[in-house]
N, C-alpha and C positions, 0 to 999 in steps of 0.2 A: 829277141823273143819277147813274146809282150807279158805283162805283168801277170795277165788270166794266167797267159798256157805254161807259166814258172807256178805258178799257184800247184793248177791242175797236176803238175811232172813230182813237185811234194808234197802230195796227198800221197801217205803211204802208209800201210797198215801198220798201227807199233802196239806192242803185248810188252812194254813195259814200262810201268810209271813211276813216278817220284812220291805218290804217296799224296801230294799236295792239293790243295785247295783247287778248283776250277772258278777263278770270278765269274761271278751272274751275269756280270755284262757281257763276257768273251761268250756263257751258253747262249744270251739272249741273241747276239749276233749272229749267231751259229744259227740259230731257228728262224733269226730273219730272213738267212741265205735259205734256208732250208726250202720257210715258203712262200721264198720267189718262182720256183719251181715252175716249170709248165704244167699246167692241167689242164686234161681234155676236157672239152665244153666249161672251162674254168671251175670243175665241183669241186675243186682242192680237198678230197677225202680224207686229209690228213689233220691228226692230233697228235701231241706229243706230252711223256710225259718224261719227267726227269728227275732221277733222283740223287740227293748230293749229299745223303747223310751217311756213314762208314757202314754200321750194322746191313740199310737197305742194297746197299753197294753190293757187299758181300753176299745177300743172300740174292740177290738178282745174279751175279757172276756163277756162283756155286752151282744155281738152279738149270744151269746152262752146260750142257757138255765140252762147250770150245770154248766158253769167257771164265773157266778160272781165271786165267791171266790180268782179269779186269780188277782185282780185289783190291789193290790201288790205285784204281783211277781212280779220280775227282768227280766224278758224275756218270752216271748213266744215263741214255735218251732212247727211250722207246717211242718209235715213230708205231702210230694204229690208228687204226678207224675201222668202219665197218667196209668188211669187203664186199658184201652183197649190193655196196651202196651204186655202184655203177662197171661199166665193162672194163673199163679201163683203170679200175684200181691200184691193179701193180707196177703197171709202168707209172704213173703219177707219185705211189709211194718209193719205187724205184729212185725216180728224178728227183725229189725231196731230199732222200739221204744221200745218194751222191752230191747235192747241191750242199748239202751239212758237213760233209765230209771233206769237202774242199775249202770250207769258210773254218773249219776245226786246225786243216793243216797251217792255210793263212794267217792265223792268228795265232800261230806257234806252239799247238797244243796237238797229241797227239791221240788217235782212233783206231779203233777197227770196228767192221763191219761183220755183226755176226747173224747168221741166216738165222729166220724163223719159221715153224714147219707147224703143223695141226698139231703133232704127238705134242710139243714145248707150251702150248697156248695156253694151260689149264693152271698149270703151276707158275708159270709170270703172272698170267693174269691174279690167280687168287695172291700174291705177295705184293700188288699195288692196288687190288679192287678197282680192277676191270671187270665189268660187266661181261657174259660171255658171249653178245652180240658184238662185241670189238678183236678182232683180228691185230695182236702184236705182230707189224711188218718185218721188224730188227731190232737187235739190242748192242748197243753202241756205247761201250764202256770208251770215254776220253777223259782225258788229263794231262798232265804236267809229263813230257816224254822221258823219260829215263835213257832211251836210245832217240838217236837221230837219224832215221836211216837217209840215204843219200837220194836227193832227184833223180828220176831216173823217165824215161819212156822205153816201153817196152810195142813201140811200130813193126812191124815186119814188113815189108814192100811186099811181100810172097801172099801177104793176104787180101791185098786190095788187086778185085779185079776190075779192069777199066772199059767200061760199054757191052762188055758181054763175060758169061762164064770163060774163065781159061785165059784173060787177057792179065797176066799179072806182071807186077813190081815197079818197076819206078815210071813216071812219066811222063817225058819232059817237052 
């Protein structure tokens, strides 16, 4: 199996950290991957912000219904930009974080991936001063992993159909 799709099988979601530092250069890397990203018509709509200090931490994870767990990670990254900036926004910011989120596991630090909805936009954004023409896409507490959950794919052959609806599972 090649280096990528070992990468890709331990990218796994982890809700528990070690409390520790995240080096600058492991988030820089991480945003490098991030935006390698494909983008339609190349607008790359995405920004990112990050924050690595304990207080911002906390109040970014708190302010979230599903990122308590984040209060010990080492950084948070909020991938945004404006959504009205073109059609293809979410798939682009889509492919960004998954692209983060894989270069996060690679480099032995661990993530999760928490949704972002209208109702959440008002209170992230006033607790980093975001403008309210920027749409926060995800909020992405990583760090130092406290668990290591194990590689895994999760394929099903029952879902890929071949040449037509109804044509399913392996084929060889």
């Amino acid at each position: 199996m090649s280096e990528a799709l070992q990468a890709i099988q331990r990218r796994r979601s982890v809700r528990k950290f070690t409390g520790a530092p995240v080096p600058r250069e492991k988030i820089v890397a991480a945003l490098e991957a991030a935006m390698a990203a494909p983008s339609a018509r190349n607008l790359r709509p995405w920004s990112f912000l990050v924050a690595t200090e304990r207080p911002e931490i906390a109040a970014l994870c708190q302010a979230h219904p599903y990122a308590g767990f984040g209060v010990d990670a080492g950084a948070v990254i909020l991938p945004f930009g404006s959504k009205g900036s073109h059609k293809w926004f979410d798939q682009d910011m889509a492919a960004a974080t998954e692209n983060l989120l894989i270069a996060v596991a690679d480099l032995g630090l661990g993530a999760t991936w928490c949704g972002m909805d209208d109702e959440r936009q008002a209170a992230i954004r006033a607790l980093v001063g975001l403008p309210e023409d920027q749409f926060v896409f995800a909020m992405i507490p990583v760090g130092v992993p406290a668990e290591v959950p194990a590689p895994r794919t999760q394929f099903e052959a029952s879902r890929v159909h071949w040449e037509r609806f109804g044509n399913v599972g392996s084929r060889g």
